[in-house]
C-alpha positions as CSV (number, residue, x, y, z in Angstrom):
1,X,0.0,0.0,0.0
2,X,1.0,3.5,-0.9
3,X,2.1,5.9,1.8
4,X,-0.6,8.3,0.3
5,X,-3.1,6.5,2.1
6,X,-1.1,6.1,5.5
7,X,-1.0,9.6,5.3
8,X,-4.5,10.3,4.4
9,X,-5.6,7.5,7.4
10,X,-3.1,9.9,9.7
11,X,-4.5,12.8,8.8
12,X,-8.0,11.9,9.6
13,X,-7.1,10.4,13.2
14,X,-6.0,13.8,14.0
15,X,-8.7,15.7,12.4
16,X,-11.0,13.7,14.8
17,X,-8.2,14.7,17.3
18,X,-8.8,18.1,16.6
19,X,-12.7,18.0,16.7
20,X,-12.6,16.0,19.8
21,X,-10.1,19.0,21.5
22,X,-12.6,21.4,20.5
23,X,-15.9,19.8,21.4
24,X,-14.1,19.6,25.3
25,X,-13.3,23.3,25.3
26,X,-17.1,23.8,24.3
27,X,-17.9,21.5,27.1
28,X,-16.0,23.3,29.6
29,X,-16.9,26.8,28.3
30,X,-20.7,26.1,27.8
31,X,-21.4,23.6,30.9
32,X,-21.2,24.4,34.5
33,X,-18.9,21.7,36.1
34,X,-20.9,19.0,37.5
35,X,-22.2,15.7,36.2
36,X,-24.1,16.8,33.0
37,X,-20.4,18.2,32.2
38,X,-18.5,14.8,32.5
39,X,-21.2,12.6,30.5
40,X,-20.1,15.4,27.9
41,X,-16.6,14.7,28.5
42,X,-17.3,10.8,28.2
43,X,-19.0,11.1,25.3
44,X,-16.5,13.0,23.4
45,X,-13.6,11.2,24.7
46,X,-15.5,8.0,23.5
47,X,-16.0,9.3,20.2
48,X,-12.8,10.4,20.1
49,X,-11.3,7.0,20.6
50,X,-13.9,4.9,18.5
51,X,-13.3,6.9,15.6
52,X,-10.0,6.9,15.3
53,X,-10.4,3.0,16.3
54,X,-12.3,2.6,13.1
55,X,-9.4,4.1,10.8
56,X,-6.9,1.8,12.8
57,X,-9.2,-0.9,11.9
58,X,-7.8,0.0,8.6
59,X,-4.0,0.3,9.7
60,X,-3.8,-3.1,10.7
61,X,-5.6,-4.7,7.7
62,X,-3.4,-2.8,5.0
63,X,0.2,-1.6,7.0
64,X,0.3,-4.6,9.5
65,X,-0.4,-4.8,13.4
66,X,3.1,-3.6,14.0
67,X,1.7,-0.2,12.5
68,X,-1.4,0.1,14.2
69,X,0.5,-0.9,17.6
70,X,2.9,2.2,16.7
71,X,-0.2,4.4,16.2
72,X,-2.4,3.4,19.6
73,X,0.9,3.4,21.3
74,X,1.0,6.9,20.8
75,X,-2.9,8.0,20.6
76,X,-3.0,6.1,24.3
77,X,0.0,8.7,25.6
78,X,-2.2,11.6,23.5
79,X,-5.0,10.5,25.4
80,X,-4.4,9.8,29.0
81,X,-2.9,13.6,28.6
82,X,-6.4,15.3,27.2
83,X,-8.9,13.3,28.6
84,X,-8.6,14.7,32.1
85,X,-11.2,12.9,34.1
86,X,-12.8,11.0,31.6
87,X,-11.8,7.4,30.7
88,X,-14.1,6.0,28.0
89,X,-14.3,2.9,29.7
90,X,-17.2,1.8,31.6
91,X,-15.1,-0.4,34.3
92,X,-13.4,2.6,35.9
93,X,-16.3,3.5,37.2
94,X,-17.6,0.0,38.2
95,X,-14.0,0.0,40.3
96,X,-15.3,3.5,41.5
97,X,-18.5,2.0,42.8
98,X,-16.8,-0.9,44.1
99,X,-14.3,1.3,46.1
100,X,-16.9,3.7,47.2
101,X,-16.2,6.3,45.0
102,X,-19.4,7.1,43.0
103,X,-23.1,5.5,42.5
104,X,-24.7,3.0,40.1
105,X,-26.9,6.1,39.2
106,X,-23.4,7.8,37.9
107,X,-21.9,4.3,36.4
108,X,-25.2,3.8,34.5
109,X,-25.4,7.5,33.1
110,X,-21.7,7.8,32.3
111,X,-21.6,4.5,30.4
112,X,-24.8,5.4,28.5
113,X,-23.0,8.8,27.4
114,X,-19.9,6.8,26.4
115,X,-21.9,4.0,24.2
116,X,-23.7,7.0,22.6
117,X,-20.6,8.3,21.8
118,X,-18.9,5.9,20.7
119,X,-21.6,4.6,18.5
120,X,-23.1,7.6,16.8
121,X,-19.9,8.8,15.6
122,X,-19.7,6.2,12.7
123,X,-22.2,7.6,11.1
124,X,-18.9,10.7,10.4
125,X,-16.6,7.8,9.9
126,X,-19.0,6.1,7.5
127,X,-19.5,9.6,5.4
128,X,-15.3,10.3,5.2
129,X,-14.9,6.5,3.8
130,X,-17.4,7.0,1.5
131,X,-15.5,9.6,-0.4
132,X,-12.8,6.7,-1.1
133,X,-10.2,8.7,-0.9
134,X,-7.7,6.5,-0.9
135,X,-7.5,2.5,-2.2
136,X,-7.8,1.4,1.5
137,X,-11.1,3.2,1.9
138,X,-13.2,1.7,-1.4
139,X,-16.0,-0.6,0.0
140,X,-15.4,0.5,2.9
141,X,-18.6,2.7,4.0
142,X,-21.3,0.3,3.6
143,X,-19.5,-3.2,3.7
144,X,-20.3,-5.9,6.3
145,X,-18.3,-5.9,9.2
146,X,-17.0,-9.7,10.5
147,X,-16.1,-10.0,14.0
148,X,-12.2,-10.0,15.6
149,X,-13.4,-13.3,17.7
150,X,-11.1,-16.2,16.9
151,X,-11.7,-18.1,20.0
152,X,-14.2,-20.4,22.0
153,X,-16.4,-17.3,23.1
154,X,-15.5,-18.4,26.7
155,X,-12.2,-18.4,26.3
156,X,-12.6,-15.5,24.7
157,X,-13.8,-13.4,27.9
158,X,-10.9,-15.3,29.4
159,X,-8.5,-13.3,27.3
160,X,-10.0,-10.3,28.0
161,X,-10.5,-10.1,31.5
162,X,-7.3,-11.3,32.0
163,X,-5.5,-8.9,30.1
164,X,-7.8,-6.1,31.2
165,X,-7.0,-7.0,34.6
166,X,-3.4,-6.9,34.3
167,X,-3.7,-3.5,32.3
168,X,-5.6,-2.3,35.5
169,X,-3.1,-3.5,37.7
170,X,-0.2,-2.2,35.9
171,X,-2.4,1.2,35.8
172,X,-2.9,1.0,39.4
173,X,0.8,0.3,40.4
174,X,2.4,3.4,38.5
175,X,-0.5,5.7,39.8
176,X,0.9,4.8,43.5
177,X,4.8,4.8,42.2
178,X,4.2,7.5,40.4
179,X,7.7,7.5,38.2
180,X,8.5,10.3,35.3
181,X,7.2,8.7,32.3
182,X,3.9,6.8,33.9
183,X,2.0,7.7,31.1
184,X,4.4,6.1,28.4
185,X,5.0,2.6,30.7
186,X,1.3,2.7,31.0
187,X,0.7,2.6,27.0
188,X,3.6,0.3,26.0
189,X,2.0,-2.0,28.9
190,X,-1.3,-2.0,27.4
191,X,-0.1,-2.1,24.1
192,X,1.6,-5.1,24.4
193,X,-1.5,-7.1,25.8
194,X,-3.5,-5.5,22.5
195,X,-1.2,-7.0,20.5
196,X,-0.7,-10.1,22.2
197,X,-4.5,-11.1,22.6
198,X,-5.2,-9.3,18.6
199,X,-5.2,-12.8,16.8
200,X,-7.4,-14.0,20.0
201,X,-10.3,-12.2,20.9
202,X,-9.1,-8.6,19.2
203,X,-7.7,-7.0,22.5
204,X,-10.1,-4.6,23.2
205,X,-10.1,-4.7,26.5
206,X,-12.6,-1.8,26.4
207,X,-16.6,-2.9,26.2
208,X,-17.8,0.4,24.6
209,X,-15.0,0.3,22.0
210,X,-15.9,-3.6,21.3
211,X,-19.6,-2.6,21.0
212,X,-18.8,0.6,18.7
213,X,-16.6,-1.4,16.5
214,X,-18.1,-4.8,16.4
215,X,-21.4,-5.1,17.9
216,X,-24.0,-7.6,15.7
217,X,-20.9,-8.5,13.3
218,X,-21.2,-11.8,11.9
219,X,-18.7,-14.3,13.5
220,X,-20.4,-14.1,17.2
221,X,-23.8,-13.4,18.5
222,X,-24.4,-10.6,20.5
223,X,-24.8,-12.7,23.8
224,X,-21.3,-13.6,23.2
225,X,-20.3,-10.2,22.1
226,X,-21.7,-9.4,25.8
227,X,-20.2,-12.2,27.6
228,X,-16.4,-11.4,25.8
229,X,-16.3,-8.2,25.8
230,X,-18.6,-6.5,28.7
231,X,-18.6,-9.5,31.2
232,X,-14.9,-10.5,30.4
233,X,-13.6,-7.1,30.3
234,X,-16.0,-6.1,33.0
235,X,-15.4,-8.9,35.5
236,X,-11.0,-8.4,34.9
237,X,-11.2,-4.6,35.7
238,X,-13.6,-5.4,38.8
239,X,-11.4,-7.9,40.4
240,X,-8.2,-5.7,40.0
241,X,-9.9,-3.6,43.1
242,X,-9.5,-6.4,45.8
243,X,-6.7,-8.1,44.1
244,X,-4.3,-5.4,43.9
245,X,-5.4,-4.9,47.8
246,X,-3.3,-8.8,48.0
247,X,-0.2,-8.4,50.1
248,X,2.1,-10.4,47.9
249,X,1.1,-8.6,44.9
250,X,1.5,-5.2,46.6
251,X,5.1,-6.4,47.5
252,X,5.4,-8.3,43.5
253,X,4.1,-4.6,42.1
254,X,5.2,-1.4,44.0
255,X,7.6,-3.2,46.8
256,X,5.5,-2.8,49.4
257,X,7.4,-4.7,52.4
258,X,5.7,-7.2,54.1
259,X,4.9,-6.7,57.9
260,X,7.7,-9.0,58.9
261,X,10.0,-6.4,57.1
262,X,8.0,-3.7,58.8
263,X,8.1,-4.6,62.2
264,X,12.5,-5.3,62.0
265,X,12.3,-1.6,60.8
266,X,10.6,-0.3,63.8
């Protein structure tokens, strides 16, 4: 494939980018802060990410998963330093609730604003691939999408809730550490699951993006679209709250030193 059309798949990431930047500075100008301001934030941070999602879609079918790892690898840094608050991703806030931190009410509203982000913003997608710019994008607008699940559906949501909850883990350790580059350890971390579970299940690890991208896809049924990628994902993010609470993986993930330890120092 010609570099013309990585270029043109490049340039439209960061026109959505771009749209996405401005739609928060609306947000923030417009709305007073509160709740009705964050769903905004969740929504556009979620259609942010699905549409650029959609032209990596294209990446890694025409330029290789190498590429497309080089590309989220990067959009994930780009992203955990714009979003602010917002995450995209229903299961922080589940790990919210399950800490204490927020409300079903709040879970249920803010994942509502991030499917309806996510989802509408195809219909934009769907209208910039039908101009067929570029080799990669003929067909591409109103062709029938086939699902990324290789895998017994079960084994499946094995793949990714276990990745999901060692990206959570990983997330949670370098927020206590805290080192310089946090942000880039973070992405390369969950890069490396994406691309290690892509042939699998996809690696989504992310239930709105899954839905957004894949959702009544021939290849799976949507009770096993739910049961990979909401209850998987879901279940992996949820039980990173008590398991990173675990004394030896508290001592395997930020040193924490046991009480033995603690007890010679006093």
């Amino acid at each position: 494939m010609s570099t013309t059309a990585l270029a043109v798949s490049t340039a439209f990431m960061g026109l959505c980018c771009g749209l996405a930047c401005i739609g928060r500075q609306l947000a923030e100008r417009l709305l007073k802060p509160g709740l009705v301001q964050e769903l905004f934030y969740e929504a556009i941070a979620s259609a942010e990410m699905c549409a650029v999602c959609f032209e990596l879609i294209i990446v890694a079918d025409n330029f290789g998963v190498a590429t497309y790892a080089i590309y989220l690898f990067f959009l994930t840094i780009w992203w955990s330093m714009v979003w602010g608050n917002a995450s995209a991703c229903p299961y922080t806030h589940m790990e919210d609730m399950v800490e204490g931190n927020t409300s079903p009410r709040v879970v249920a509203l803010k994942t509502w604003a991030q499917i309806m982000g996510g989802c509408c913003v195809y219909r934009f997608v769907q209208v910039f691939w039908w101009f067929e710019l570029v080799q990669t994008h003929e067909n591409r607008a109103f062709e029938d999408c086939t699902a990324d699940l290789q895998v017994n559906p079960y084994l499946g949501a094995a793949i990714e809730g276990v990745a999901t909850l060692l990206c959570r883990l990983g997330s949670r350790a370098l927020g206590e550490l805290g080192p310089k580059h946090a942000s880039i350890i973070d992405s390369f971390i969950g890069t490396s699951l994406v691309v290690a579970a892509f042939n699998y299940s996809g690696g989504y690890f992310n239930p709105v993006l899954a839905t957004a991208l894949k959702w009544g896809c021939s290849g799976h049924t949507n009770i096993e679209h739910i049961i990979v990628y909401w209850i998987g994902a879901c279940v992996g993010a949820v039980l990173s709250v008590p398991i990173f609470k675990v004394k030896y993986v508290r001592q395997l993930l930020v040193g924490e030193p046991s009480d033995s330890v603690k007890d010679k120092a006093e």
